[in-house]
C-alpha positions as CSV (number, residue, x, y, z in Angstrom):
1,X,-39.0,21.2,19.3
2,X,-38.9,20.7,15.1
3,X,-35.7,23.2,15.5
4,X,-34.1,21.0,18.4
5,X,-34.2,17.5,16.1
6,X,-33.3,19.4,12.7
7,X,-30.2,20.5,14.6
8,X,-29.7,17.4,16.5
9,X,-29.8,15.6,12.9
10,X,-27.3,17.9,11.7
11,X,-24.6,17.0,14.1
12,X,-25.3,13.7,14.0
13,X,-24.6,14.3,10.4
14,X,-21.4,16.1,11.2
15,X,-20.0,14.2,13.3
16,X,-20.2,11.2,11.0
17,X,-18.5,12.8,7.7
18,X,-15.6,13.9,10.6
19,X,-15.5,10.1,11.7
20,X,-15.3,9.2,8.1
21,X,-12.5,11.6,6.9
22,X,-10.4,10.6,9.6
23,X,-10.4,7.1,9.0
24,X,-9.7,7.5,5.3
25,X,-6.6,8.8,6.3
26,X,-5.2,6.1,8.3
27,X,-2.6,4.1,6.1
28,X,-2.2,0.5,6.3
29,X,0.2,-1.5,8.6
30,X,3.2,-2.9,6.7
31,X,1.9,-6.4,7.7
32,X,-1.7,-5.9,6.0
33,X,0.1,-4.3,2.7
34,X,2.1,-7.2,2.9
35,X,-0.9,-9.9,3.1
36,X,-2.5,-8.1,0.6
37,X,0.0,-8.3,-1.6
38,X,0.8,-11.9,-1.5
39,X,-2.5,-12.8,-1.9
40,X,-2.8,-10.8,-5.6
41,X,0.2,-12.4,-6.3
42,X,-0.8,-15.4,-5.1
43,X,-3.2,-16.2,-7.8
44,X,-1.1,-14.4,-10.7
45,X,1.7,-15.5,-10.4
46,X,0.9,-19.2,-9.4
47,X,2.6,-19.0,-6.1
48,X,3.6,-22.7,-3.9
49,X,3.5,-21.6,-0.3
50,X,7.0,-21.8,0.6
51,X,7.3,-18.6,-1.8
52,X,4.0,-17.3,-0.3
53,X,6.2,-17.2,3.1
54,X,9.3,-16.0,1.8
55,X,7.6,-12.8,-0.5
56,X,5.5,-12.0,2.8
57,X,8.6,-11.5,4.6
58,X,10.0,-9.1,1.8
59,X,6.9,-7.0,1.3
60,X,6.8,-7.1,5.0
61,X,10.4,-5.6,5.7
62,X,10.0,-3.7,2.4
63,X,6.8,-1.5,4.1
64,X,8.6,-1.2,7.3
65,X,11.2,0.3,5.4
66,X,9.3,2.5,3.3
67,X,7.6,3.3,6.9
68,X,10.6,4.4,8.8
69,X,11.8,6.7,5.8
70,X,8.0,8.4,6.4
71,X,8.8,8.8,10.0
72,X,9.4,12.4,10.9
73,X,8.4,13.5,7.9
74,X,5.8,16.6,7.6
75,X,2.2,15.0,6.1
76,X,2.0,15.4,2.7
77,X,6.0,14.9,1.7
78,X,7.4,12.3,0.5
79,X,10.9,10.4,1.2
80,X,13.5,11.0,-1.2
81,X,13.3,9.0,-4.7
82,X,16.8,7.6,-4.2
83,X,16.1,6.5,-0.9
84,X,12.6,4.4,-2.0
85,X,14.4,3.3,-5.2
86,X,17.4,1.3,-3.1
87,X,15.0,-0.4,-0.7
88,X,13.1,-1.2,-3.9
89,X,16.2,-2.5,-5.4
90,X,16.9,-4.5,-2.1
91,X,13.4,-6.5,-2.3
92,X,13.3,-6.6,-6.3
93,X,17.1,-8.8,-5.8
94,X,15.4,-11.2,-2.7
95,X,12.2,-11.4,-5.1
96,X,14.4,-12.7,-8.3
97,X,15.8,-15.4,-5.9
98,X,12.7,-16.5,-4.7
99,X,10.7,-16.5,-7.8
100,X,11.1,-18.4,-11.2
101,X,12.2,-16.3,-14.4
102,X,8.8,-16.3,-16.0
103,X,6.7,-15.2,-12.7
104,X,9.4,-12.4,-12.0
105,X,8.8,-11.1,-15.3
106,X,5.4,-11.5,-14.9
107,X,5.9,-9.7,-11.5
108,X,7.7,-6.7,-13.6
109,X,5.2,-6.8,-16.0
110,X,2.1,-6.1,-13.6
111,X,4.3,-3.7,-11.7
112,X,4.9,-1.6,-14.5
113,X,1.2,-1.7,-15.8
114,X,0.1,-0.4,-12.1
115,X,2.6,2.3,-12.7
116,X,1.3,3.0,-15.8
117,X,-2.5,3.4,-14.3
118,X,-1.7,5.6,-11.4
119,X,0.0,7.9,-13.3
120,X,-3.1,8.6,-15.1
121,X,-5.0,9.0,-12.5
122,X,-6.2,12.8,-11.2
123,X,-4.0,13.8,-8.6
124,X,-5.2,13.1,-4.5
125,X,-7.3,9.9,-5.8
């Protein structure tokens, strides 16, 4: 009987590491990236909500983007760096409409110091 519930604990245990690995490899939708997003920015950069609306619709079609390049791909690969840097390009030019001068820059700035930071990072975290 003691052996029965030491083994029934065990794949109880088992089963819930599996569970939890395969949820920590589930990627966000584009339109949760794209809330997320907005609402950091929202505070930094001082947003009104009519730019709210309009940045949410660029990070939004910025992720599907960046989504359908992933399509087909094997896991673990990336897209090419040319093709992520022109749909980057494409949202960067409808973001420097949108925003003023300063909170672009700003925008640059933060960009640049997330860069920075997961870069030196340990690969896989």
């Amino acid at each position: 009987m003691k052996n029965r519930i030491i083994l029934l604990v065990i794949l109880v245990f088992m089963g819930v590491i599996s569970a939890q690995a395969q949820q920590q490899g589930q990627r966000r939708t584009a339109e949760e990236r794209s809330k997320m997003i907005v609402d950091k920015l929202s505070d930094s950069l001082k947003l009104i909500p009519a730019q709210k609306t309009d940045i949410d619709l660029v990070y939004l079609e910025f992720y599907k983007a960046q989504d359908k390049l992933r399509e087909g791909l094997a896991p673990g690969t990336r897209p090419e760096k040319a093709d992520i840097e022109k749909i980057a390009e494409a949202r960067d030019a409808k973001l420097k409409i949108i925003l003023k001068e300063d909170q672009y820059t700003k925008l640059k700035a933060m960009e640049a110091a997330m860069r920075q930071r997961s870069q030196q990072r340990p690969p896989g975290q």
